[in-house]
C-alpha positions in Angstrom: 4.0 13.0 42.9 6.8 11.0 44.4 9.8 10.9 42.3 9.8 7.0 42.0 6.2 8.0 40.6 7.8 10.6 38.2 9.7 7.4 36.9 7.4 4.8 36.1 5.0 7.1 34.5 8.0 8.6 32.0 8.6 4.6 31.3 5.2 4.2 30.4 4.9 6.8 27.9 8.8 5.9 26.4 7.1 2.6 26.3 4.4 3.7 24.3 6.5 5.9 22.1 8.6 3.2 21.3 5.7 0.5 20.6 4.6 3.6 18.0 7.6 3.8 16.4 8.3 0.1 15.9 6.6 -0.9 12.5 3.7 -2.8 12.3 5.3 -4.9 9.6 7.4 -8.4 9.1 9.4 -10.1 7.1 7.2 -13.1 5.4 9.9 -16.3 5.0 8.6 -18.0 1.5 7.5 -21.0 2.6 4.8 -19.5 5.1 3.6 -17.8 2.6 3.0 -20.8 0.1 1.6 -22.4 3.3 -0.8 -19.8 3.9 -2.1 -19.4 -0.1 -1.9 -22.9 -1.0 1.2 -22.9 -2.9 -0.4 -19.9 -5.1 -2.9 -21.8 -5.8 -5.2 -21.1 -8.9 -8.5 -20.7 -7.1 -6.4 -18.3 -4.1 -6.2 -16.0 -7.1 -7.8 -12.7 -6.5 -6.5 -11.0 -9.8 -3.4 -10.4 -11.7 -1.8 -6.6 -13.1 1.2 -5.9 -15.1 3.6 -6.8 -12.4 2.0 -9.9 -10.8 -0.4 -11.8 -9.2 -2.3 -11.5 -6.2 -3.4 -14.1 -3.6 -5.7 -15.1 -0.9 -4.4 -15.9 1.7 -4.6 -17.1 5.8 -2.4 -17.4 8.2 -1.8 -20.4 11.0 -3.4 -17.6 13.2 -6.2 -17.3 11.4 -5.9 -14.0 9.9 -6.5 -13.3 6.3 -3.9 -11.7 4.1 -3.7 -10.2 0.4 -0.1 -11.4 -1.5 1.2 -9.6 -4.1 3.6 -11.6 -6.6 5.7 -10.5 -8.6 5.5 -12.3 -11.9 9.2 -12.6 -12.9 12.4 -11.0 -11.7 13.5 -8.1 -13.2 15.3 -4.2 -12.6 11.8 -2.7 -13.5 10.3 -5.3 -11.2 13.1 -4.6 -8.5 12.5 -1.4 -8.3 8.8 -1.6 -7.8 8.9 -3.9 -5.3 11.2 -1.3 -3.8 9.2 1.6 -3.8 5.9 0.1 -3.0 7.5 -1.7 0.2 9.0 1.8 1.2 6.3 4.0 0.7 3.6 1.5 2.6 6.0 1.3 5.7 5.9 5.1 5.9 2.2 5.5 5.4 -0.1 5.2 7.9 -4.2 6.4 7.2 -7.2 4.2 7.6 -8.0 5.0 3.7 -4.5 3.5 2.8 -4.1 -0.3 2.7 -2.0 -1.3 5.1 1.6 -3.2 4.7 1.9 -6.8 6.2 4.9 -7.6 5.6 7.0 -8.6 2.6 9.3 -11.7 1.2 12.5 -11.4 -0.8 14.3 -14.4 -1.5 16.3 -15.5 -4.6 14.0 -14.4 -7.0 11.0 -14.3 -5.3 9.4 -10.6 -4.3 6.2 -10.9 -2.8 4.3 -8.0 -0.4 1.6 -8.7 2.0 -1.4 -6.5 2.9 -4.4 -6.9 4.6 -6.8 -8.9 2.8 -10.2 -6.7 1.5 -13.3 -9.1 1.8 -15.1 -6.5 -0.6 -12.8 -6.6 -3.1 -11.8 -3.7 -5.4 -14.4 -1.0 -6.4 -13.7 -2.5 -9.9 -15.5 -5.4 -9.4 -18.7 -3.8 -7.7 -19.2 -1.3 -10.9 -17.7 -3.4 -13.7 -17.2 -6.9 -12.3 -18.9 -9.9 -11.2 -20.1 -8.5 -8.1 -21.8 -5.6 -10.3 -25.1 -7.7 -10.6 -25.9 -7.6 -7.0 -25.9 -3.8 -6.6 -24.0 -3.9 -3.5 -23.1 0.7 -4.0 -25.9 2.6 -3.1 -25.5 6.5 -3.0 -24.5 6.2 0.3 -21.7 3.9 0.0 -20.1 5.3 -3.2 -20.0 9.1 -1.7 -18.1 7.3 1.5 -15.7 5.7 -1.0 -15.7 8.8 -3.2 -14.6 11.3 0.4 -12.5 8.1 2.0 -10.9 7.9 -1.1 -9.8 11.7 -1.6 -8.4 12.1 2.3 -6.3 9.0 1.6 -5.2 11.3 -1.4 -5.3 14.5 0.6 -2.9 12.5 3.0 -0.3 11.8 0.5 -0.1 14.8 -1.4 -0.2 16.9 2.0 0.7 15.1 5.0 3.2 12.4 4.2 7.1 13.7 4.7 8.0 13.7 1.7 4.9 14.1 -0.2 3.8 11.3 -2.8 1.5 11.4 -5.6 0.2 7.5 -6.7 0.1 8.2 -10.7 -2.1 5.3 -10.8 -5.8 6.0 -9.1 -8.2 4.1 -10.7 -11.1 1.6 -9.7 -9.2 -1.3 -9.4 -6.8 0.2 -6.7 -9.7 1.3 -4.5 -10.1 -2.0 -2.4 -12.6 -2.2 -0.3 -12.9 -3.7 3.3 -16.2 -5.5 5.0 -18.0 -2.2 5.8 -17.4 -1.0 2.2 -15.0 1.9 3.5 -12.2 2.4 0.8 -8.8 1.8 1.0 -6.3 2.9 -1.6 -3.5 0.5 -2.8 -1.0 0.1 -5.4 2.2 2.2 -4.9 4.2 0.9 -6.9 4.4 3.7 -9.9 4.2 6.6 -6.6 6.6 9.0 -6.6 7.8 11.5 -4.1 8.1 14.9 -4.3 11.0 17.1 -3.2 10.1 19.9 -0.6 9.5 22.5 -3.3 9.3 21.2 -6.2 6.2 21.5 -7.2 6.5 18.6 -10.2 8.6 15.2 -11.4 9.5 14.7 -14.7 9.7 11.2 -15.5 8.3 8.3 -18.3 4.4 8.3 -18.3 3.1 5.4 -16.5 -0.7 4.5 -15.8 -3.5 3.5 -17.1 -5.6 4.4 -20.4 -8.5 7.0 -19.4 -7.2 8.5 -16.1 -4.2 10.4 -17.3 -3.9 13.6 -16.8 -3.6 15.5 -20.5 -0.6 17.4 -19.4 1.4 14.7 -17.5 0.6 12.4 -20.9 1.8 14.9 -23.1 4.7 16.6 -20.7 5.3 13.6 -18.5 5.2 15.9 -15.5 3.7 14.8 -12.7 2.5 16.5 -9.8 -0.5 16.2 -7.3 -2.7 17.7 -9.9 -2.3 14.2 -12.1 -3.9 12.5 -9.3 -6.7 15.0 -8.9 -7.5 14.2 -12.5 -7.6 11.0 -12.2 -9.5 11.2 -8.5 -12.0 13.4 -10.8 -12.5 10.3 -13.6 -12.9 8.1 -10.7 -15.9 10.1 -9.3 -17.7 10.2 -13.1 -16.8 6.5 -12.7 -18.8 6.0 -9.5 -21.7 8.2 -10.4 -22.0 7.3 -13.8 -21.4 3.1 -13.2 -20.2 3.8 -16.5 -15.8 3.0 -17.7 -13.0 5.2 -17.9 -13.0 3.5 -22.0 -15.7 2.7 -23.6 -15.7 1.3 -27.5 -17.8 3.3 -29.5 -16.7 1.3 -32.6 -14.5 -1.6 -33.9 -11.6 1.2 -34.3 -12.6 3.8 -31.5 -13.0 4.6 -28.3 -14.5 7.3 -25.9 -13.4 8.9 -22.6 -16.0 8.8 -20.0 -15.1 13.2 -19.8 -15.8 13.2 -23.6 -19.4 11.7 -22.2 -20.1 12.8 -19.4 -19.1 16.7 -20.6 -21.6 17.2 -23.4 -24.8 16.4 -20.8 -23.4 18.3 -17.9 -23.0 21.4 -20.1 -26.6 20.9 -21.1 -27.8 20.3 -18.0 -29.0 16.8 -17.8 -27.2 15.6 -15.1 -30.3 12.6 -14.1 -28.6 11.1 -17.5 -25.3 10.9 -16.3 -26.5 9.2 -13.0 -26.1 5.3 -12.6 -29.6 4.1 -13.9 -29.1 1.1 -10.7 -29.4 4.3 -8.3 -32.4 5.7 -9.1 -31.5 8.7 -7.9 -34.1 11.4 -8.5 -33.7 12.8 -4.8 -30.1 13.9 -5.0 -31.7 16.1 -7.7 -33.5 18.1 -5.1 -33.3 19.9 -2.1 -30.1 21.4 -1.1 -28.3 19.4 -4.4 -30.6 21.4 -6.6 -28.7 25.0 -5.5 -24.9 22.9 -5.8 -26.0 21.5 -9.4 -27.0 25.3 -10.2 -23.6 26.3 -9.5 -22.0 23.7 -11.7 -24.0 24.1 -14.3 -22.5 27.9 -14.5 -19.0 26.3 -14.0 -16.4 27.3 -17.5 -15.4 24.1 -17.5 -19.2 22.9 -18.2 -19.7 26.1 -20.4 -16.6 25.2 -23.4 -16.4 21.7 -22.7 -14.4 20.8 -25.6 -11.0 22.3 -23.6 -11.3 19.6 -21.2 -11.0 16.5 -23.0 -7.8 14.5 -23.8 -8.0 13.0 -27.9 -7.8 9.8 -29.1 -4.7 10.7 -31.1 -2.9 12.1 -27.4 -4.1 8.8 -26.3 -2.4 6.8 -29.3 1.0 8.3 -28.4 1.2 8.0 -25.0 1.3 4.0 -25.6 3.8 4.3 -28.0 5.8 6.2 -25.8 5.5 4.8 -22.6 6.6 2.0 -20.7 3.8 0.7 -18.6 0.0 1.8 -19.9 -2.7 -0.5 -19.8 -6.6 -0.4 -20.0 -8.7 -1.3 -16.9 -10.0 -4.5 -17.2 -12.8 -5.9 -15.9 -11.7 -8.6 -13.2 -12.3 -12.0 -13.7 -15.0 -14.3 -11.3 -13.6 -14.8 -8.3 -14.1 -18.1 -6.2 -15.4 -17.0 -2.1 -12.9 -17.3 0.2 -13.2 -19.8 2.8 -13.4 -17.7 6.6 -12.5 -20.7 8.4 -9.7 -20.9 11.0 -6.5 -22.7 10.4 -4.7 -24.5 13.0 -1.1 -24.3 13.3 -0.5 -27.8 12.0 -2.6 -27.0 8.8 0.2 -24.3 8.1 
């Protein structure tokens, strides 16, 4: 190889270094974005948390886009927008929604991710897309192992490791082939190399908290696990994290679910939309043999979080909510924009 040769290759792969290293990301000004969703317009609404709303949205290119507003300026809402910006920009796995880009002016903080046509896994077990029975057994085991190695990345692969401390249906969005994507970063924290937890307020939602990071407020990759666990009862079950047992209680899908798997009757615990009575045979049959001889299965009592540990956490903490079932969303319209439309 001739040395002018030796040259042009070594440009082309610093050229494709440097196109890897250069993020994938903009800077949104405000008025394109309230071009592109209408000026937030009511029926652009996709749903709404405790920090803001989120939006439809398309660009004058065409493309669609999710955009996260944040309701009213604040520290607390500062410093989410902070952290969820930063963390996205340094993430990068097909199970992790990806950042578009983000807007900060005056008092305005808005971030931009890729827009989901499926929606959140929220709205497929609990919402109004529920009816249709769009999860088969197929799909919800590739949201349930997409899911975990967007996890696995985080807690394992990411420099310096992060744990979410807030998995839970509604931040499992999912794109047009139904493969999972987990968002919401703005309660993650990262953890120091060697530390093996953060102590800090309890934030997160009513019936995935981890018993020890409610009581303790240390979290670690194990709160995530915990929840990641109450999000798989979730998808096999089709049944909530909470569920009102009375007008003055509640039960925990584990306080459930824990009772019939000790006994054994794991086709009651199943989705009844599934219909599932294969997945009880075969090779499943030996894997639901070794569960059933699992400790945890045998003294079930040990593994579930009371209403009274419950009770305090809310009292104590600054940002705990209860899933809630979305609210009907209007289809989004698929059709091109020109540039003079916005």
């Amino acid at each position: 190889m001739s040395f002018f040769s030796m040259i042009c290759c070594r440009k082309g792969i610093d050229r494709k270094e440097k196109e890897k290293q250069q993020p994938t990301w903009r800077i949104f000004s405000l008025k394109e974005l309230h071009s592109a969703t209408n000026n937030f317009n009511y029926d652009n609404k996709l749903g709404e948390g405790g920090f803001g709303s989120v939006y439809w949205g398309q660009l004058w290119d065409g493309s669609q886009i999710a955009v996260k507003r944040l309701k009213v300026w604040s520290n607390k809402a500062e410093v989410q927008f902070s952290v969820e910006v930063e963390i996205l920009a340094r993430v990068r796995h097909k199970n992790l929604l990806s950042l578009r880009g983000y807007c900060a002016e005056g008092q305005e903080r808005l971030i931009v991710y890729e827009y989901m046509p499926n929606l959140s896994l929220l709205s497929h077990l609990h919402g109004h897309h529920s009816a249709e029975c769009l999860l088969d057994w197929t799909r919800r085991m590739n949201i349930a192992i997409g899911s975990a190695e967007g996890i696995v990345y985080l807690h394992h692969h990411s420099t310096p490791h992060i744990i979410h401390r807030d998995i839970k249906a509604s931040n499992v969005l999912l794109d047009s082939d139904f493969q999972p994507q987990v968002a919401d970063f703005g309660f993650a924290k990262f953890i120091p190399d060697g530390a093996t937890h953060v102590t800090t307020r309890v934030k997160g939602t009513l019936g995935y908290l981890a018993p020890e990071y409610a009581m303790l407020g240390k979290a670690s990759e194990s709160c995530d696990v915990y929840s990641f666990g109450i999000l798989l009862l979730e998808l096999a079950s089709g049944k909530k994290p909470l569920e009102k047992v009375s007008a003055t209680s509640k039960r925990s899908i584990a306080e459930w679910a824990l009772p019939l798997a000790s006994e054994g009757k794991f086709s009651e615990m199943a989705d009844p939309r599934l219909n599932v009575v294969e997945l009880l045979k075969g090779e499943s049959k030996q894997k639901l043999s070794e569960l059933e001889n699992n400790e945890v299965f045998k003294n079930p009592q040990f593994a579930v979080c009371n209403d009274e540990t419950s009770g305090g956490i809310e009292e104590s903490s600054e940002i705990i909510e209860e899933e809630k079932d979305p609210e009907p969303v209007k289809e989004k319209e698929t059709e091109q924009k020109s540039p003079q439309d916005g």
